[in-house]
C-alpha positions in Angstrom: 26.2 18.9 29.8 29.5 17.3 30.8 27.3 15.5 33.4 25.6 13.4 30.1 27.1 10.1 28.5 27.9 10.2 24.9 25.3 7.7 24.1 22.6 10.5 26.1 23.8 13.5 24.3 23.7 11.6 20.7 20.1 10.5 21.4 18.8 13.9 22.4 20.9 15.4 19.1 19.3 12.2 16.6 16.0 14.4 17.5 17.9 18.1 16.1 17.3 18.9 12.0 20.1 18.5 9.6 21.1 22.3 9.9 21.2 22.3 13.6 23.5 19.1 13.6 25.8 20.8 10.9 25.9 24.1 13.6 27.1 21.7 16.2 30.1 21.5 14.7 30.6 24.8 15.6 30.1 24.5 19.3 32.7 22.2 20.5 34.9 19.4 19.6 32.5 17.2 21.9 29.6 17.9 19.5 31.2 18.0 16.8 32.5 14.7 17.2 28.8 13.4 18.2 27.4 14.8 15.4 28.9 12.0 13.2 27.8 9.4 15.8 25.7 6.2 14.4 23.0 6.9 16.4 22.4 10.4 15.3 21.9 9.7 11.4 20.8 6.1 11.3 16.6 6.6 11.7 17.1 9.9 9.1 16.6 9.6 5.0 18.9 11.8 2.7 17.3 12.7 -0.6 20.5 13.4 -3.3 19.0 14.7 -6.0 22.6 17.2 -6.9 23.5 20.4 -6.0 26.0 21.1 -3.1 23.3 21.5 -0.5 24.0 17.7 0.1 27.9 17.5 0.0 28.2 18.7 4.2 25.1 16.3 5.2 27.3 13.0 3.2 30.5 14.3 4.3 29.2 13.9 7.8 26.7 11.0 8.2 27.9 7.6 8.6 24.7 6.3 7.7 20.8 6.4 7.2 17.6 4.7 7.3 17.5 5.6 3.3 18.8 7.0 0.6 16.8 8.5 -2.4 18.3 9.6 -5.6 17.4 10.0 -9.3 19.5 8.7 -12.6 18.7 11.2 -15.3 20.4 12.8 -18.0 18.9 16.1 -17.5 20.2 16.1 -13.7 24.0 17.4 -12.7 26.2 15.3 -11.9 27.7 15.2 -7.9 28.7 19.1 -6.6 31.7 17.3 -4.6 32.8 13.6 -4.1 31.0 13.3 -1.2 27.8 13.6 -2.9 28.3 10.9 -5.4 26.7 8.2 -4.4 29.0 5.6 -6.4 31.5 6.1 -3.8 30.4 8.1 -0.7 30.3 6.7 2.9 27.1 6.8 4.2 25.7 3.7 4.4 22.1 3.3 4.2 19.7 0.5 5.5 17.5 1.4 2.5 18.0 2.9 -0.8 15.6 4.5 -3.5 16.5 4.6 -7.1 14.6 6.7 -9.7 15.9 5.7 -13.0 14.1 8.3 -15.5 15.6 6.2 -19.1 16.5 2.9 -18.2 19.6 3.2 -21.1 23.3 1.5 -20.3 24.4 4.4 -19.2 22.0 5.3 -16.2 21.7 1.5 -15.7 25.6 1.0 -15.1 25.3 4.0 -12.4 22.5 2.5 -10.7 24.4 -0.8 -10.4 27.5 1.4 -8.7 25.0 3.3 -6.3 23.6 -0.1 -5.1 27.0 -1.8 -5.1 28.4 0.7 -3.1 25.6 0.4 -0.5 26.1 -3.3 -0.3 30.3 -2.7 -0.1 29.1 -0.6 3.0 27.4 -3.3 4.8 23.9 -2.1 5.7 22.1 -2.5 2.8 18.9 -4.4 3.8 16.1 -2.9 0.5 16.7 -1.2 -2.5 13.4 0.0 -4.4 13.5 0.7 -7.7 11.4 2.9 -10.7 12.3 2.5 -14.3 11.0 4.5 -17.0 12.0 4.3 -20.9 11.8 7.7 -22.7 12.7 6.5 -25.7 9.3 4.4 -25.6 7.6 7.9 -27.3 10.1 7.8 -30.2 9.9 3.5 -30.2 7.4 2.2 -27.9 8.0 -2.0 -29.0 11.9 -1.7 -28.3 12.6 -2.7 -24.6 15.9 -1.1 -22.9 17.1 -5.0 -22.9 20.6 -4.1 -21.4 20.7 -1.7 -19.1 17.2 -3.6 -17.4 19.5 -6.6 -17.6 22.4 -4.8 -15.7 19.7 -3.4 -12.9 17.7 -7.0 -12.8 21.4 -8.8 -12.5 22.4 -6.9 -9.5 19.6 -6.8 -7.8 19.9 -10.9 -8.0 23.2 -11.0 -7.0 23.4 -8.4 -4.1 23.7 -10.9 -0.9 21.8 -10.1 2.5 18.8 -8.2 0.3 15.6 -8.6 2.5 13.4 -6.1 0.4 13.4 -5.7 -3.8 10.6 -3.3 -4.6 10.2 -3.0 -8.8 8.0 -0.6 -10.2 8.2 1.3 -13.5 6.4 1.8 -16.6 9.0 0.7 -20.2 6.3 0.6 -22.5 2.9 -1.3 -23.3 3.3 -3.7 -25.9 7.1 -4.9 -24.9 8.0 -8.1 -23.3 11.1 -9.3 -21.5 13.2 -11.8 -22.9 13.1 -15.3 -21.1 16.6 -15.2 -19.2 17.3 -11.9 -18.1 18.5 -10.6 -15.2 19.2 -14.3 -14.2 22.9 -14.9 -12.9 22.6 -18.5 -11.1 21.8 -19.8 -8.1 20.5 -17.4 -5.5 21.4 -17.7 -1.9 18.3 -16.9 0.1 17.6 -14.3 2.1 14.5 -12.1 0.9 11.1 -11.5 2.7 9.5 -8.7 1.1 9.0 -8.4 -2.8 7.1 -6.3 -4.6 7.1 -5.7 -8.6 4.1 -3.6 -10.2 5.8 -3.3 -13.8 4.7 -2.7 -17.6 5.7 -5.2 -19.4 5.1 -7.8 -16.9 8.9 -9.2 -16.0 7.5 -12.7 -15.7 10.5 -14.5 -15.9 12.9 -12.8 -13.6 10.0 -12.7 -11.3 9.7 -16.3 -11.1 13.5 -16.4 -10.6 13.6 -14.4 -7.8 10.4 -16.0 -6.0 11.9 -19.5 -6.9 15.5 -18.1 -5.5 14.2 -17.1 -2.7 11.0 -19.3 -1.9 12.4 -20.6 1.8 12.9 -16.5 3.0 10.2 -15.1 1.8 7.2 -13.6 3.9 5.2 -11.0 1.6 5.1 -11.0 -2.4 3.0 -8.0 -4.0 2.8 -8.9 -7.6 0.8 -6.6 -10.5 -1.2 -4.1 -9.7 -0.1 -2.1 -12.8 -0.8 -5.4 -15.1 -4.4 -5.2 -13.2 -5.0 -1.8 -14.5 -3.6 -2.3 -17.7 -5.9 -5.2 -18.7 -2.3 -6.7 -18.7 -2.6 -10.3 -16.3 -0.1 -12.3 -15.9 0.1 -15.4 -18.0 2.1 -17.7 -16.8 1.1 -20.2 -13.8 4.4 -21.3 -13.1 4.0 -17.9 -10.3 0.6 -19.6 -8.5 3.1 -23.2 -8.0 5.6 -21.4 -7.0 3.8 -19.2 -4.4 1.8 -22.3 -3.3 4.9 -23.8 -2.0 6.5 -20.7 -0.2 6.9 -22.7 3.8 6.7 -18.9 5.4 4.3 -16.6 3.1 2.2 -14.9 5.5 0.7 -11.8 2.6 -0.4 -12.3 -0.8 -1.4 -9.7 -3.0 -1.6 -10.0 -6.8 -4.5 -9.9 -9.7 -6.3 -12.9 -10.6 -3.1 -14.9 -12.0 -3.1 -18.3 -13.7 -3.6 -21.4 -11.5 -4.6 -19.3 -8.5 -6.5 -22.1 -6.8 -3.2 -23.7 -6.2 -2.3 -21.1 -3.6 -4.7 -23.1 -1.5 -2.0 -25.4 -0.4 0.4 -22.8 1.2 -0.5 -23.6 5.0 1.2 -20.3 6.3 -0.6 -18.2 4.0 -2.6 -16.1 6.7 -3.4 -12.3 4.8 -4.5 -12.0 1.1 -5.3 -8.9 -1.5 -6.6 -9.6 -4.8 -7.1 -7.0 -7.7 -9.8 -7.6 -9.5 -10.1 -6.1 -13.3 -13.1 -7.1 -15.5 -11.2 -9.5 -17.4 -9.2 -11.9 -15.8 -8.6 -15.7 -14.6 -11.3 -15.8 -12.2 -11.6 -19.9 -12.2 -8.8 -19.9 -9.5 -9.4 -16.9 -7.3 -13.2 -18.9 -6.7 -11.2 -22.3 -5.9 -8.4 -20.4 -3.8 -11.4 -18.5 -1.8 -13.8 -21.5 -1.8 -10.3 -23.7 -0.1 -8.1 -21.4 1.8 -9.2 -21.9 5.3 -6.0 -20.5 6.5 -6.7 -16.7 5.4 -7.3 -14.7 8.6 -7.0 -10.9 6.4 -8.8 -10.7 2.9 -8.8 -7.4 0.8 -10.8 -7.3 -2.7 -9.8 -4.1 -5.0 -11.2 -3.9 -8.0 -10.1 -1.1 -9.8 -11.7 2.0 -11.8 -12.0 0.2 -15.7 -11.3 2.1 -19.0 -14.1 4.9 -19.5 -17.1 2.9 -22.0 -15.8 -0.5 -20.6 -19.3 -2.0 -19.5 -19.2 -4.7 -16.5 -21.6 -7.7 -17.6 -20.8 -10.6 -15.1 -21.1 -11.1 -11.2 -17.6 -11.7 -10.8 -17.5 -9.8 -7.5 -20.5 -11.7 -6.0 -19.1 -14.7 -7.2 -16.0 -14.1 -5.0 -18.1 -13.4 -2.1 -20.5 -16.3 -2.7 -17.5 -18.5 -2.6 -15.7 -17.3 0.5 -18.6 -17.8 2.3 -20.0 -21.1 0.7 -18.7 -23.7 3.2 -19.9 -21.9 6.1 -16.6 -22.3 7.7 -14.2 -19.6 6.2 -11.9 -18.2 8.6 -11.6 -14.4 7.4 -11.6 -12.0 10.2 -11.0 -8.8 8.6 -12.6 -8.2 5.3 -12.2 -5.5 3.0 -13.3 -4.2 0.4 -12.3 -1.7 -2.5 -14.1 -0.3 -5.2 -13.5 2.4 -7.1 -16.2 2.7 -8.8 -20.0 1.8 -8.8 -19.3 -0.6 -11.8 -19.5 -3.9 -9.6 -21.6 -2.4 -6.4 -24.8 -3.2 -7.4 -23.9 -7.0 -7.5 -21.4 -7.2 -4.9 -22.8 -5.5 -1.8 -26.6 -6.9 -1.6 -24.4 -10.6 -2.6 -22.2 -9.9 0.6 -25.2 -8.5 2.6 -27.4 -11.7 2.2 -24.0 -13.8 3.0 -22.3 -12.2 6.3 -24.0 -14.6 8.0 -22.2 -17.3 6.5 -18.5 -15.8 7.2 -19.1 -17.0 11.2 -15.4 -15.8 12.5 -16.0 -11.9 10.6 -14.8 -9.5 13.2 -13.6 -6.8 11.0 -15.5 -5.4 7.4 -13.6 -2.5 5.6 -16.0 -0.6 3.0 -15.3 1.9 0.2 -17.9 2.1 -1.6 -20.2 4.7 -3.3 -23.0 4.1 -1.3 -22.3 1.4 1.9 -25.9 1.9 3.0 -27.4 -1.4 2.1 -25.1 -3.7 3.6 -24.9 -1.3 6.5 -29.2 -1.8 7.1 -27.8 -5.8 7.2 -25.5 -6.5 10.0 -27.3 -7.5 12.9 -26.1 -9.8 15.8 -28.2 -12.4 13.5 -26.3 -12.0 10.7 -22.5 -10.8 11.7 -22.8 -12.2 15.4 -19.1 -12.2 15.9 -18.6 -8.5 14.2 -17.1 -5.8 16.1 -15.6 -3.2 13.9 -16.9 -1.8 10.6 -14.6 0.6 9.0 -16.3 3.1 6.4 -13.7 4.4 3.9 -14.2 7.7 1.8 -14.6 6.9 -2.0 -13.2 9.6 -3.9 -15.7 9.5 -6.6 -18.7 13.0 -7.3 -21.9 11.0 -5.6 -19.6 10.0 -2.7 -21.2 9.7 0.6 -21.1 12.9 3.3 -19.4 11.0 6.7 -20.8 14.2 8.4 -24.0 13.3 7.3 -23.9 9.8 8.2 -22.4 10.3 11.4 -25.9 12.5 12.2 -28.1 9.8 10.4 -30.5 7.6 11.6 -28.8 4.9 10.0 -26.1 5.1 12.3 -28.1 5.3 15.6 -30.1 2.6 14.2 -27.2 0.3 13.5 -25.3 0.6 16.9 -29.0 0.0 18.4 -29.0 -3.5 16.9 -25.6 -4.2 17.4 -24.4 -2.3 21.1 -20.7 -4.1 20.6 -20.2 -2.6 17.5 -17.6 -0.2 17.0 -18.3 2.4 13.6 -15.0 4.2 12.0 -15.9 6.8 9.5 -12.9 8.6 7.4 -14.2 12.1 8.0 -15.0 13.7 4.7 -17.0 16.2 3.5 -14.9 18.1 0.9 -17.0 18.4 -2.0 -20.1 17.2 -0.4 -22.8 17.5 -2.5 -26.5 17.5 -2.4 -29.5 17.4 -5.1 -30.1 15.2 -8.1 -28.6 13.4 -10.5 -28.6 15.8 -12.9 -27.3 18.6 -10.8 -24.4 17.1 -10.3 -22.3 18.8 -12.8 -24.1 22.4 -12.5 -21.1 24.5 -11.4 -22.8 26.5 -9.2 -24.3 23.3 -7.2 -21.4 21.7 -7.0 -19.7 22.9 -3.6 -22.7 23.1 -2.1 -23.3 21.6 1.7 -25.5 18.8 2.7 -27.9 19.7 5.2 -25.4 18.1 8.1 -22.6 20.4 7.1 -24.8 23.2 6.8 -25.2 22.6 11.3 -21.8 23.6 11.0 -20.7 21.7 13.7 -17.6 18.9 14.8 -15.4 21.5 13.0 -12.6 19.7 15.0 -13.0 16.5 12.8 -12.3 18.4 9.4 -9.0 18.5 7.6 -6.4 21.2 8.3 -6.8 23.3 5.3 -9.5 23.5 3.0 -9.7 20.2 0.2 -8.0 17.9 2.4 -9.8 14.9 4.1 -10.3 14.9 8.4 -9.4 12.5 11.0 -10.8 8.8 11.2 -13.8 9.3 13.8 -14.4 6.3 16.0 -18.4 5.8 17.1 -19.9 3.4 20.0 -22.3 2.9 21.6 -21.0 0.4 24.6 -21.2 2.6 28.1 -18.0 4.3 28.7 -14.9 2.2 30.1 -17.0 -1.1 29.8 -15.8 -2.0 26.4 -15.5 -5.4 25.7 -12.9 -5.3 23.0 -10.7 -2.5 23.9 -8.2 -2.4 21.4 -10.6 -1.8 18.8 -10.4 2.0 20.1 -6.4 1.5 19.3 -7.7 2.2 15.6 -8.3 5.8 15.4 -7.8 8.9 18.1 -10.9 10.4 17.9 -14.0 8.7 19.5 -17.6 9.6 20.0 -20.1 8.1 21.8 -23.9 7.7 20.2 -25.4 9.4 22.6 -23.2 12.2 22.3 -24.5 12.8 18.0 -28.1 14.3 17.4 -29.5 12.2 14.8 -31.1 14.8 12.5 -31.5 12.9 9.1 
């Protein structure tokens, strides 16, 4: 060992556990003194969540990828001083807050945690939850000050290249126009994300307007799309659609949408898409945006007895592919229920052909079988990979099944480029009628494919949990014309090598 640089010995002891590194204390003053080395802590994230346990692992790192903690009242406070996180010295890259009651109290000791981290120097993302208790006992009176003292920090923490806001204070509450806002914000943040009830619309347009030159990915509502909460105001869409350096879009359908068009570097996009909603702009953004290279369409699983009466879904598709000239290579799409299938996937069946640079299609869907019988070389000539997501729903499709279906064999026939990924899952596979479905003693039964009992190797490692991503082709081996469409998934099959039975 005295043969090995100290830079050697610390990488080999950034591999060891937490215990082992507090054991090589023991050994030597060599390790001992390595154990504390940079390079031994700073890939590792320390959850503090109190108790002593912690106060040797913050006594000894110097650092860490991330650190996670909660603010509650029914949590003890810090075993030792160097598990309190308002003035410890580990300094972490990241750092996850969990604030259960968003009162002054917990707020103020969120803003020391954070301002701590930025003292230390290495603070590059802080992600946040906020929850309101109180909202039980008064659900229309928002926690205005200590959100103010968390949304003030956060805007005023310099060298911040990821705020992630997400939190749930109450349905029915608004934020008041002004807070959180300290001034002028020096830029330097690429990632932001904010999925929050109420919808903190003016803070958000602060930061994305403080930060506009930096910024590469913004993720805004996906909560507000569940919710039937959208965002109302389109002073978001202008500021988005002049962002020089946003690459990744994903929001619901916001106010003034369309204008996104204009934001040249604009290359990946993810829309949710709830029954109700401003759907003028999403059709001019996907009719325009010639720039998008990646587009994902979610729409998500509505209120129970909410009845879908309008095509919006085909309507999206029927615009995206209405020039003849869209530039979407990877398509994907997400639903999590059959509410909008029955318009959406014969709409983007009969269309494929007019998406010409479509190399990629991602499907979750309750049955993908009709657009599936569609893609030929006619109609997706440029298609190589089709992706086949499990949708967690009762009358979901068996992947054993359709990896031994005729559908399959027939589709890789027509289309010998092709290259089929299946998320391998047959957990609650069921088979019968409609009205069967809810019979309890039918409802674990196998499919006829899973009753072959065979490709056991593909199922999950214990019993209710989902397999591997199976890759299927039908190109002879080692002559594949687009090889790093096998970089996708491990597991690979060829046709030849799957009886078709059904």
């Amino acid at each position: 060992m005295d043969l090995l640089t100290d830079n050697l010995l610390a990488m080999a002891m950034s591999y060891l556990e937490v215990e082992d590194l507090l054991a090589c204390r023991l050994v030597c003053k060599r390790l001992a003194r390595l154990a504390q080395h940079p390079d031994v802590w700073q890939d590792r994230s320390i959850e503090v969540h109190g108790g002593r346990e912690m106060c040797p692992v913050l006594r000894l790192a110097p650092c860490a990828l991330e650190i996670s903690t909660y603010v509650s009242s029914l949590r003890s406070g810090p075993a030792c001083r160097h598990a309190d996180l308002r003035t410890t010295s580990c300094a972490a890259k990241g750092l996850t807050i969990n604030v259960e009651n968003c009162v002054p109290e917990h707020a103020a000791k969120a803003v020391q945690i954070i301002n701590r981290q930025a003292a230390l120097g290495r603070l590059r993302g802080v992600s946040l939850w906020l929850a309101d208790v109180s909202a039980i006992l008064d659900p229309l009176v928002l926690p205005e000050e200590g959100v103010d003292q968390i949304f003030g920090t956060l805007a005023t923490t310099p060298g911040l290249g990821m705020i992630i806001l997400r939190g749930n204070l109450g349905q029915g509450k608004r934020f008041p126009p002004g807070i959180g806002q300290r001034g002028t914000i020096t830029p330097s943040l690429e990632i932001f994300h904010c999925d929050m009830v109420p919808w903190p619309d003016s803070f958000c347009d602060y930061l994305l307007a403080g930060h506009a030159a930096t910024l590469v990915g913004v993720h805004l509502g996906y909560i507000p799309a569940r919710t039937s909460a959208p965002l109302a105001s389109t002073s978001t869409a202008r500021l988005l659609a002049g962002m020089p350096n946003l690459h990744k879009l994903c929001c619901p359908l916001i106010p003034g949408l369309g204008e996104v068009a204009a934001c040249e570097s604009l290359r990946e996009l993810e829309l949710a898409v709830p029954t109700e909603s401003n759907s003028h702009g999403a059709l001019e953004l996907l009719r325009r945006a010639l720039q998008i290279r990646r587009l994902h369409l979610y729409f998500p699983r509505r209120p129970d007895g909410e009845v879908d009466d309008h095509e919006l879904g085909a309507e999206l598709i029927g615009e995206l592919a209405s020039s003849g000239r869209s530039q979407v290579q990877t398509l994907s799409i997400d639903v999590e229920d059959s509410y909008s299938q029955s318009l959406l996937v014969p709409h983007l069946a009969a269309r494929l052909s007019s998406l010409p640079a479509l190399r990629r299609l991602e499907l979750r869907l309750l049955d993908p079988a009709p657009l599936v019988d569609a893609i030929s070389p006619q109609t997706a000539p440029y298609l190589r990979s089709l992706h086949l997501l499990d949708n967690e729903c009762p009358r979901r499709m068996c992947s054993h099944k359709f990896l031994h279906s005729r559908r399959l064999g027939a589709l890789l026939s027509r289309n010998p480029l092709l290259h089929v990924e299946v998320q391998y899952a047959t957990t609650d596979c069921l088979e019968g009628d409609e009205e069967d479905l809810y019979d309890e003693e039918d409802l674990y039964e196998k499919c006829n494919a899973c009753q072959l009992d065979c490709h056991k190797e593909l199922e999950g490692p214990a019993e209710g949990e989902d397999g591997e991503i199976v890759g299927v082709f039908a190109h002879p081996g080692g002559e594949c014309p687009s090889p790093e469409d096998h970089d996708a998934c491990g597991i690979w099959i060829h046709i030849n090598d799957v009886q078709p039975v059904f």
